[in-house]
N, C-alpha and C positions, 0 to 999 in steps of 0.2 A: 592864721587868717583872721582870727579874733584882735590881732593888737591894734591899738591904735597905732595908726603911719607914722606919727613921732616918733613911735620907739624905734620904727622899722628903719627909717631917717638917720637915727643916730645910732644904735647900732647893726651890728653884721651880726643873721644868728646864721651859726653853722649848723646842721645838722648832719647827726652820725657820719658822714666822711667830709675830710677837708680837700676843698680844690682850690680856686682863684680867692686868696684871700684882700680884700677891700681893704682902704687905709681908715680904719675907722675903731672905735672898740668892737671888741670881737665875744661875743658868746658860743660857746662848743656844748650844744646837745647832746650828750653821750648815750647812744642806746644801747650799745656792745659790749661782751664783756673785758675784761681790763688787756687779756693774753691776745686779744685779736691784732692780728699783724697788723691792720690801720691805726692804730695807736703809740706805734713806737716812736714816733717822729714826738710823743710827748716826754720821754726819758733824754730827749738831745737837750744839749745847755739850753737851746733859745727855745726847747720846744712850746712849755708850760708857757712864757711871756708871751707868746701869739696871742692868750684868751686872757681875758679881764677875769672872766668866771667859766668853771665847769660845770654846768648843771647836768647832774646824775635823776635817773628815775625811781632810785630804792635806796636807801640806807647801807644794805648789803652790796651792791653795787659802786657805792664811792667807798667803803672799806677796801674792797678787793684794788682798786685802784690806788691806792693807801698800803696796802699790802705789797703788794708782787709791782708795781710802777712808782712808788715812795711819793706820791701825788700827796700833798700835806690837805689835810682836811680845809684850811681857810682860805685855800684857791678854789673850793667846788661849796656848789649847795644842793642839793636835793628837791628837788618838784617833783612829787610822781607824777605817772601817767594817769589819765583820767578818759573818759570813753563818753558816748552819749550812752545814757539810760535806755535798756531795753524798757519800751512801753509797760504799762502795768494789763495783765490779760486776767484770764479764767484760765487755771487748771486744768490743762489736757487730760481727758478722761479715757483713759484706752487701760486695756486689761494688763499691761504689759508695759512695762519702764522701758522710758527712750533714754539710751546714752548716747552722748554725743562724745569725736575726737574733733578737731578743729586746728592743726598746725601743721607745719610741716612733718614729711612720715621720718625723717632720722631724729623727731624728739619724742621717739618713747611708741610709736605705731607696734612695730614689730612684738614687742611687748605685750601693748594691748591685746591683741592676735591670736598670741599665744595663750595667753590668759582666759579666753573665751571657753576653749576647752577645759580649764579647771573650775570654772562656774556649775556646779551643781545644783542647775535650776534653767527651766527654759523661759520664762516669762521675762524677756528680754529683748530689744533689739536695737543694733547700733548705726549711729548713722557718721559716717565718717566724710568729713571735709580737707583733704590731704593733697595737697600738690606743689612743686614749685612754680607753677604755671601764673602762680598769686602773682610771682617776683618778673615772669619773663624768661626766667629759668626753666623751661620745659625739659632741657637735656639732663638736669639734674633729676630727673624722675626713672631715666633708664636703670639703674641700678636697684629702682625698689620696683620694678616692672613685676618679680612674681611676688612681693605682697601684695600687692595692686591686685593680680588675678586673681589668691586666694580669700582677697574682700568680696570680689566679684562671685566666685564660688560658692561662698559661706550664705546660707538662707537667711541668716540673723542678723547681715549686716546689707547696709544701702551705701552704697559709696559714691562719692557725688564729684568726687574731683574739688574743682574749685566753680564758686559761684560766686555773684556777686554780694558787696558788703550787705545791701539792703534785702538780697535774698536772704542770706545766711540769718541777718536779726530777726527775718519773718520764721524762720525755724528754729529760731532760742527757746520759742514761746512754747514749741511744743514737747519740750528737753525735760527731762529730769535729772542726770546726771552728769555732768563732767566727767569725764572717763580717761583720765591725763596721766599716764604712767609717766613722766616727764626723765628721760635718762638726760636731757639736756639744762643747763645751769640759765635759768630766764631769768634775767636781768629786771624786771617787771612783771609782766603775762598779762597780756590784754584782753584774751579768750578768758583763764580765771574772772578777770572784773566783771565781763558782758555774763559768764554762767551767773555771778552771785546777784547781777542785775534782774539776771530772767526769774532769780528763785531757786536754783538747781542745787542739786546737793553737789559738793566736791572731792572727788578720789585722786587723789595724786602724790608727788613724792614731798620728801622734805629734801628739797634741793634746790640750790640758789637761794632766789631771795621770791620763790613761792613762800614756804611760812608768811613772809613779812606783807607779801600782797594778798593774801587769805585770813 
């Protein structure tokens, strides 16, 4: 929404999935990772010639595409993602470290969870932002239905489902920890940028291309 209408004019950007493609040059946004079934149609003879340029959001991200889709490094470039700035606050003062989850629950929730129990200390409490409901995907939340309860269950944790963007930056401010067991491969992690924005310290895995956005 930031470009000037020139670029907009002269080319097509796509973003993460391809539908009605325009007779014009064409830019493909790639947010997904390389194996996701919406990308095979780039391994066809004419795939790759559809796009002028690939632009990838991590370094790790156009490897792996390079990798396992033999995408040659001088069809793609790299722009990471970038977020608005969580405001600059004061230091929530409470007796007790706020951890925060904030993603979908099949990236690493179950984990989290579990781990709560092998914490040998109570001066802690989590507050969990977990739903497909972000996406419209409500049905996709039936299978994680008794994690859900035992967040509900657990006195240390607040679960909040999903809430809006501007609600959610109003509660970064009062975060200390990123609490991201990540069993899933992020291609970027947008949550990671807004924690290191608020000031939060970061716990999470060395998988994907977190290292390189941390």
């Amino acid at each position: 929404k930031r470009l000037p209408d020139e670029y907009k004019e002269y080319f097509q950007f796509v973003v993460s999935r391809v539908y009605e493609l325009e007779d014009k040059p064409r830019l493909y946004w790639v947010h997904d990772l390389a194996l996701d079934p919406i990308h095979s149609f780039l391994t066809e003879s004419d795939g790759i010639s559809k796009f002028k340029k690939l632009v990838f959001v991590s370094h790790w991200q156009q490897q792996q595409f390079n990798t396992l889709l033999k995408i040659p490094y001088d069809r793609g470039v790299v722009i990471k993602n970038a977020i608005d700035p969580i405001p600059k606050h004061e230091e929530t003062e409470t007796k007790d470290l706020q951890l925060i989850y904030a993603s979908t629950p099949q990236r690493g929730l179950d984990i989290l969870v579990n781990a709560l129990d092998l914490i040998d200390r109570t001066d802690f409490h989590l507050h969990v932002f977990s739903s497909y409901k972000l996406y419209g995907w409500e049905q996709n939340d039936e299978e994680y239905k008794p994690l859900f309860e035992r967040l509900e269950s657990d006195s240390r944790v607040t679960n909040y489902s999903t809430v809006s963007y501007d609600e959610l930056r109003e509660h970064w401010k009062n975060m200390h920890i990123l609490a991201y067991p990540s069993t899933w491969q992020e291609t970027s992690c947008r949550v990671a940028m807004e924690a290191m924005s608020a000031h939060c310290a970061i716990v999470t895995s060395n998988w994907g291309a977190l290292p390189e956005t941390c």
